[in-house]
C-alpha positions in Angstrom: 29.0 31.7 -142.6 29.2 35.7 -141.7 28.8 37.2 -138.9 24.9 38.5 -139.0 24.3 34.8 -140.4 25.7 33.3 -137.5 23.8 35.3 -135.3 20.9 34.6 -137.2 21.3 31.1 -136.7 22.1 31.5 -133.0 19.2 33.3 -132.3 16.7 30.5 -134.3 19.0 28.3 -132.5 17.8 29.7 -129.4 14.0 30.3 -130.0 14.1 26.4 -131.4 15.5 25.2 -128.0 13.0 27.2 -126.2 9.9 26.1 -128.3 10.8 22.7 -127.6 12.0 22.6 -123.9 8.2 23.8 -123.4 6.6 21.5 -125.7 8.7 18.5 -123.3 7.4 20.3 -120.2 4.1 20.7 -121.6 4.0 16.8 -121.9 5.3 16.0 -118.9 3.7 18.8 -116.9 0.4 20.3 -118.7 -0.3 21.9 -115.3 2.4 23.9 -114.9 1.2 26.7 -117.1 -1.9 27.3 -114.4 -0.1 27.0 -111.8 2.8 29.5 -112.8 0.0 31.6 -113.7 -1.5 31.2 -109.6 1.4 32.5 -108.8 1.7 36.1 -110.6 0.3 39.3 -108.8 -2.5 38.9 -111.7 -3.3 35.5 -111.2 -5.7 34.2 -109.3 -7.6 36.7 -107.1 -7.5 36.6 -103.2 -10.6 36.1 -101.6 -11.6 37.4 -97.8 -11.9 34.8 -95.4 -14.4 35.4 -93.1 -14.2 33.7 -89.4 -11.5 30.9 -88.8 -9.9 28.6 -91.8 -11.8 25.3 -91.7 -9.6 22.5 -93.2 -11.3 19.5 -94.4 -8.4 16.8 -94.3 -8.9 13.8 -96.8 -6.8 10.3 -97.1 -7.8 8.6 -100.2 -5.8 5.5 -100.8 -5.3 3.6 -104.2 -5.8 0.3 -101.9 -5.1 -2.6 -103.9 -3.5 -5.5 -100.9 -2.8 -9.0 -102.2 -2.8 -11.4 -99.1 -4.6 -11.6 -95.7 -1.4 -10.7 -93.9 -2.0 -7.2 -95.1 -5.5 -6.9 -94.5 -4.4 -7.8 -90.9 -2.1 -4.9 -90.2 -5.3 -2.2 -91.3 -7.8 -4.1 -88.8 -5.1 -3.9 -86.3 -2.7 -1.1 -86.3 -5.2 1.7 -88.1 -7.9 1.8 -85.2 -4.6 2.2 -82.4 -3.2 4.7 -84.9 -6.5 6.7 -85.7 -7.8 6.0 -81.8 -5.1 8.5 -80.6 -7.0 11.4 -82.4 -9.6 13.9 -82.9 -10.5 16.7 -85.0 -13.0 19.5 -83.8 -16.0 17.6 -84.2 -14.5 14.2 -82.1 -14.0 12.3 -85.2 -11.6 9.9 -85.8 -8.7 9.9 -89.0 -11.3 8.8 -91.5 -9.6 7.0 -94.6 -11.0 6.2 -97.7 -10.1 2.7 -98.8 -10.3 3.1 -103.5 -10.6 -0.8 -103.2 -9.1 -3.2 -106.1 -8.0 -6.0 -105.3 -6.4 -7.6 -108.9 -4.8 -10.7 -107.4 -7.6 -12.0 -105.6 -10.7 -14.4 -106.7 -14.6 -13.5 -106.0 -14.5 -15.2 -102.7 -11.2 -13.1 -101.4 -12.1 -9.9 -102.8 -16.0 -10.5 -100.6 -13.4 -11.1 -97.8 -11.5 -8.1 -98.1 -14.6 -6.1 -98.8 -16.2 -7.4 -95.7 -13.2 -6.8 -93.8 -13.0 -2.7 -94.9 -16.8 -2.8 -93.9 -16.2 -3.6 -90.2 -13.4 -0.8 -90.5 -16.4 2.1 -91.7 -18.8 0.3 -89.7 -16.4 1.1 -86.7 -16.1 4.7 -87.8 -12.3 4.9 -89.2 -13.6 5.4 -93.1 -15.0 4.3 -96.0 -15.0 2.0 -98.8 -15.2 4.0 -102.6 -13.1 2.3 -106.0 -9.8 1.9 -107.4 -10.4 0.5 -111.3 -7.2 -0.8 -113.6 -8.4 -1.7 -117.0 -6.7 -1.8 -120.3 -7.7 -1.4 -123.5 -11.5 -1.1 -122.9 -14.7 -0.5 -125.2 -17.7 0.6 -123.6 -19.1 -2.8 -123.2 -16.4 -4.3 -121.2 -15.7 -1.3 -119.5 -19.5 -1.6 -118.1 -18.8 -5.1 -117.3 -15.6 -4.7 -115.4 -16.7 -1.9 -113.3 -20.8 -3.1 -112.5 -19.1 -6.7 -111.3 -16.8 -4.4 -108.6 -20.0 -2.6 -108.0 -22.3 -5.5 -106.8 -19.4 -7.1 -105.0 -19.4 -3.8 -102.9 -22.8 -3.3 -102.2 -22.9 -6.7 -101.2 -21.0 -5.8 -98.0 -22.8 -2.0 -97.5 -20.4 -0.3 -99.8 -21.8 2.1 -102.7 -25.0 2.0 -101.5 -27.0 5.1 -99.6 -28.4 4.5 -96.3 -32.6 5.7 -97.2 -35.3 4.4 -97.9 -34.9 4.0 -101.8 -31.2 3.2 -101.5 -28.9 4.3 -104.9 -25.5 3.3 -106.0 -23.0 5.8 -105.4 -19.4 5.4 -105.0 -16.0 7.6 -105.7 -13.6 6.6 -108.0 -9.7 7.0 -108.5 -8.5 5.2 -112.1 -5.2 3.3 -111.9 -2.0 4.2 -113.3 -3.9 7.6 -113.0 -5.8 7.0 -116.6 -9.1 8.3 -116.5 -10.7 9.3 -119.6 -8.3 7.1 -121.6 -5.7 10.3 -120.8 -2.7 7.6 -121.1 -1.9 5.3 -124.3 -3.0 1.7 -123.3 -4.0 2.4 -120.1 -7.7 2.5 -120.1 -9.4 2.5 -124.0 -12.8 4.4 -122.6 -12.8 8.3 -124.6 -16.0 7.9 -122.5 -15.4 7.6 -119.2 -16.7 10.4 -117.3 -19.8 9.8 -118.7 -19.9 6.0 -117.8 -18.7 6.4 -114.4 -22.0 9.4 -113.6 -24.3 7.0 -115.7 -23.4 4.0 -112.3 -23.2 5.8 -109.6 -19.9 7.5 -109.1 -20.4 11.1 -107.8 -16.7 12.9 -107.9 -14.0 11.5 -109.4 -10.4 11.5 -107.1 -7.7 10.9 -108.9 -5.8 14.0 -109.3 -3.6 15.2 -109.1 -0.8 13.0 -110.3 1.9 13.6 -112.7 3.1 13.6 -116.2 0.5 14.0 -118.7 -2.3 12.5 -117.6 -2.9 15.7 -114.6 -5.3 18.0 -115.7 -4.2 21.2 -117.3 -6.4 22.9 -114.2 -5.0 23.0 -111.1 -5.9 23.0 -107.5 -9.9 23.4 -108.2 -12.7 21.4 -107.7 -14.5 21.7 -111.1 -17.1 19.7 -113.7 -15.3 18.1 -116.5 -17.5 18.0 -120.2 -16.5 14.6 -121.7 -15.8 14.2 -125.3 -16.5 10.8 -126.2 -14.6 11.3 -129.3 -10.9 12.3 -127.6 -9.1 11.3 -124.4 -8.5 13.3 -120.9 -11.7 15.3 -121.0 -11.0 16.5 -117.8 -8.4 19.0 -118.8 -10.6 21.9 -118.3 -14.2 22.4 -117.1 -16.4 24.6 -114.8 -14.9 25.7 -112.0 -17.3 24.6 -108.4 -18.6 28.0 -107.4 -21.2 29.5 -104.7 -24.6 30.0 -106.3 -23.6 27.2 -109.2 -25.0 24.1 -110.1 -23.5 21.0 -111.7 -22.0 21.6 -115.0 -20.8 18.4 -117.2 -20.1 15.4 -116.9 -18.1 14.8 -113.4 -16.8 16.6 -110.8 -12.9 16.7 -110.6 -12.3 17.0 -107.1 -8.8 17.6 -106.7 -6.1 17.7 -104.1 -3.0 20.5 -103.7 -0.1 20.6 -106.5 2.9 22.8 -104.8 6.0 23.3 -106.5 8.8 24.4 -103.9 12.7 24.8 -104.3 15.1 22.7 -102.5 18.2 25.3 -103.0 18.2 25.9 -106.6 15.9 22.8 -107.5 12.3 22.8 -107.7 10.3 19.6 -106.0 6.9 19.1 -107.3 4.3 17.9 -104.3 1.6 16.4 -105.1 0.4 14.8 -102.1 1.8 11.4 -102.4 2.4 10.1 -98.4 5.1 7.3 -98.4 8.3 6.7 -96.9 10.0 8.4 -99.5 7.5 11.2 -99.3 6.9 11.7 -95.4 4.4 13.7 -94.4 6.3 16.3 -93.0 4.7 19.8 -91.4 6.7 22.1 -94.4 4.3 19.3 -96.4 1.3 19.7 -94.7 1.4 23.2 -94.2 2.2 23.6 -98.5 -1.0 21.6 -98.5 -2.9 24.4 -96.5 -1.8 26.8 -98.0 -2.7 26.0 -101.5 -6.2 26.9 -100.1 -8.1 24.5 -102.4 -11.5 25.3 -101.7 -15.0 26.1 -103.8 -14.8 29.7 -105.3 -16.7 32.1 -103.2 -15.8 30.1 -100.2 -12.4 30.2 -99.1 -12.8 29.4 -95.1 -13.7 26.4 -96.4 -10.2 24.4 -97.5 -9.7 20.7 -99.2 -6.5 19.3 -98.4 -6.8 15.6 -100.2 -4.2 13.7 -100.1 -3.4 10.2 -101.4 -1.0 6.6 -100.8 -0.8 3.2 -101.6 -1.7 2.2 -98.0 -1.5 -1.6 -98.7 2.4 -1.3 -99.5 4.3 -2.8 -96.5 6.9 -0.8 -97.0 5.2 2.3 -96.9 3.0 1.3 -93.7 5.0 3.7 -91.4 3.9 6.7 -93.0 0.0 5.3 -93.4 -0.2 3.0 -89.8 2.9 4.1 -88.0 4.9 6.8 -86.7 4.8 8.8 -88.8 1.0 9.1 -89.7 0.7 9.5 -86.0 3.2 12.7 -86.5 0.9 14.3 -88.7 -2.3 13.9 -87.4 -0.9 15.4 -83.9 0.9 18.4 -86.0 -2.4 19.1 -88.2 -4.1 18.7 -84.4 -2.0 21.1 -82.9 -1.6 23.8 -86.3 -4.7 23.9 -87.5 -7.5 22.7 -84.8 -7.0 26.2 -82.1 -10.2 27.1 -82.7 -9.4 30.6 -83.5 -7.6 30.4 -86.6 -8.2 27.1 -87.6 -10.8 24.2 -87.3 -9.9 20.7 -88.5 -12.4 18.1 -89.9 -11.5 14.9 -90.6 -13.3 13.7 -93.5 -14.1 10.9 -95.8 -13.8 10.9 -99.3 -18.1 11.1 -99.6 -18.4 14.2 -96.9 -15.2 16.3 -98.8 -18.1 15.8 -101.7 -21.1 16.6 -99.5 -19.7 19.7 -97.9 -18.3 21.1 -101.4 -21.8 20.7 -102.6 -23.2 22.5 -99.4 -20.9 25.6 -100.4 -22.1 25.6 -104.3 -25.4 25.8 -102.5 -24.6 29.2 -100.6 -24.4 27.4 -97.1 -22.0 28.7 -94.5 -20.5 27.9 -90.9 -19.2 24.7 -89.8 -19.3 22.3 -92.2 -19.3 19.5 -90.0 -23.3 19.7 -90.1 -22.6 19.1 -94.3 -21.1 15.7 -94.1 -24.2 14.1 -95.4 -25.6 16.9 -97.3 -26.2 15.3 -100.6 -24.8 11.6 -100.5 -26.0 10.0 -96.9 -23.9 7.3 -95.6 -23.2 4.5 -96.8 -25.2 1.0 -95.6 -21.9 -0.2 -94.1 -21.8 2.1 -91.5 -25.2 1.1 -90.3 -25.3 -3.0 -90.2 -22.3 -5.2 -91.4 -23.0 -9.3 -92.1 -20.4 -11.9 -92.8 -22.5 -12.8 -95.7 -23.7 -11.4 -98.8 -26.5 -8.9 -98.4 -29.1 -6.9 -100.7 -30.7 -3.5 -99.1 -34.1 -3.0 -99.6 -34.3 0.3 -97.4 -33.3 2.6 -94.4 -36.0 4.3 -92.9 -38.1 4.7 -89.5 -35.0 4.1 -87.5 -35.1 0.2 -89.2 -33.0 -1.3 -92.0 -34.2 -4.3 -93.9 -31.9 -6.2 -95.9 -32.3 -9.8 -98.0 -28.9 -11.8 -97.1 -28.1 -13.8 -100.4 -26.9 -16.8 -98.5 -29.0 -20.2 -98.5 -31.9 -20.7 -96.5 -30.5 -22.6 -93.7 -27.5 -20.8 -93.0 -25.8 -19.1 -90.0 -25.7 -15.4 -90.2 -24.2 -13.0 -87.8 -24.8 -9.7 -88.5 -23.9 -6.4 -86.0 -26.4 -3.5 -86.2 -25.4 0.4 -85.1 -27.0 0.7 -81.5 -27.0 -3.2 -80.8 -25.2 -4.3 -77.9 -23.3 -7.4 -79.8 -23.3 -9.4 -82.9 -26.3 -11.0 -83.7 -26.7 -14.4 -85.0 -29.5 -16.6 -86.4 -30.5 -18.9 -89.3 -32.2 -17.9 -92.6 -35.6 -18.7 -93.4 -37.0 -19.3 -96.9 -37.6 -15.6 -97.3 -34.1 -14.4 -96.4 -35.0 -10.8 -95.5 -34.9 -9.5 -91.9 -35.2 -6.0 -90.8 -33.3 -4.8 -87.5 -33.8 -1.9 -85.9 -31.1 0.7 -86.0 -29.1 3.5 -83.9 -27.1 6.3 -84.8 -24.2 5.7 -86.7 
């Protein structure tokens, strides 16, 4: 070979190489282009912030415990945790428990579900879903998913405190799937439009990694579904001031920062574990990423995300460590001046983006129920079974789906105690109700 051939072949060598290092970095990280492209002087343009930053702070957790031992250390260690601290409204940590519980029977998984009730009844969170499925059509896919829905509203989950109570719950997919976005994992080309057809408002599970995260990054935006292909959430219409609901379902995602360790970049993507403490470099990456509804960027999402019912990993979620961060984001980013912290659940991140698409301004701690009201759960909690047939006039009336004959004890917002007493023929009751 010659000299001007060998160069030749160097140099298709080279361009070879290139093309397909960025083909294996486009599978493994589609967001990256977006996000490189955040980050050039022509990227994404600033937007004035008028007034003090306020940072709506978000825990969803892909809950999924397998034994009452678990379920013990939540009821006990998260209210001492969370009792500790405050944001600017008074609120608690609020945590948002993405419940599925794959090991467990009907009659554990009511349990469970009864138990995360007492937790929002309480005030510490709320209860949204968690869904693995494999190789689904539309049929089972329906099946699967309305069976996890009734078993919720059976405790006060997924279901609006009003007088015509709706389904409505938030949903994170497992192995981070949605849309049938990874081979195996899911089946549904459909899913976005399932999961609006019963009930789920916003969907949470992003971001995540390899190919299943959205090419978009760090927006809240409406996703058009495709039933014909997978991962139609790739793209979509970004959430902006003045807009209205575009597709299918809203994407609401949580900060993606890349930062460099010496010469190595560390992708962040909001995962809180023991191996990935929440540390304040972390939490103030998450800040900064300014994820927030176009047109109003005092308003900032940080979401971030565990697997709270690992044991290993209950430091970072029950422990020391979550106690670390809540007192740095406390003492950071609540002075008032620059800053005003919300702790929110996964339903009132939704409700306040949807007060800013609809032109609304100043704290929005008076947005928490702005579109979605609370759930039932944080109104009147049984330790059976229960229907609601409405919330209105200050009363609730539910039908308890027990036998006639049996004990009940229920405890209603504004009672003094639990309430007990034995089912009549008719099975319905209504209680009258304070303020949650």
């Amino acid at each position: 070979m010659n000299r001007p051939d060998m160069k030749r072949f160097a140099a298709i060598a080279a361009v070879a190489a290139l093309v397909a290092a960025a083909v294996v970095a486009d599978n493994r990280y589609p967001w990256l282009w977006s996000y490189v492209a955040d980050q050039l002087p022509a990227g994404r343009p600033a937007e004035a912030v008028q007034g003090p930053t306020h940072v709506m702070f978000t825990f969803v957790d892909h809950f999924e415990p397998h034994d009452q031992q678990t379920m013990d250390r939540w009821l006990d260690a998260y209210p001492r945790m969370a009792d500790a601290h405050q944001d600017a409204d008074g609120r608690r940590p609020q945590h948002s428990w993405f419940w599925f519980f794959a090991q467990s029977d009907d009659a554990q998984k009511r349990s469970f579900l009864r138990q995360l009730a007492s937790l929002s009844f309480d005030g510490y969170g709320e209860v949204e879903l968690h869904l693995h499925h494999w190789a689904d059509d539309e049929k089972s896919f329906l099946e699967k998913i309305g069976h996890a829905i009734t078993l919720s509203k059976e405790s006060g989950s997924f279901v609006t405190a009003e007088p015509e109570p709706k389904t409505a719950f938030g949903f994170i997919h497992g192995l981070w799937a949605l849309d049938n976005s990874r081979q195996g994992a899911c089946g549904v080309n459909n899913e976005l439009i399932l999961l609006k057809q019963v009930g789920c408002y916003a969907d949470f599970t992003h971001p995540s990694w390899g190919k299943m995260h959205p090419r978009t990054v760090n927006r809240l935006f409406y996703a058009h579904d495709d039933p014909a292909k997978p991962k139609s959430y790739d793209s979509g219409t970004e959430m902006r001031v003045g807009g209205t609901a575009a597709g299918d379902l809203l994407i609401f995602e949580g900060p993606s920062v890349v930062r460099w360790k010496g010469i190595r970049p560390e992708y962040d993507h909001g995962d809180v574990t023991m191996e990935y403490q929440p540390t304040p470099e972390r939490i103030d990456a998450w800040v900064r990423t300014g994820v927030h509804v176009k047109g109003r960027p005092e308003w900032v999402f940080v979401k971030v995300f565990t697997h709270g019912a690992l044991a290993k990993d209950h430091e970072a979620v029950l422990g020391g460590w979550a106690d670390r961060m809540h007192s740095y984001l406390e003492k950071k980013y609540n002075d008032g001046k620059n800053y005003v912290l919300h702790y929110v659940t996964a339903r009132e991140a939704y409700n306040i983006a949807k007060a800013a698409e609809a032109g609304l301004d100043g704290n929005p701690h008076q947005y928490r129920d702005f579109v979605i009201p609370p759930y039932v759960n944080r109104y009147l909690i049984a330790d059976v079974p229960f229907e609601t047939l409405g919330v209105a006039d200050g009363k609730i009336r539910v039908r308890f789906l027990a036998q006639a004959g049996a004990s009940v004890t229920v405890r209603i917002k504004g009672s003094d105690g639990p309430v007990a007493f034995t089912l009549d023929e008719n099975r319905e009751k209504e209680f009258l109700l304070g303020t949650p």
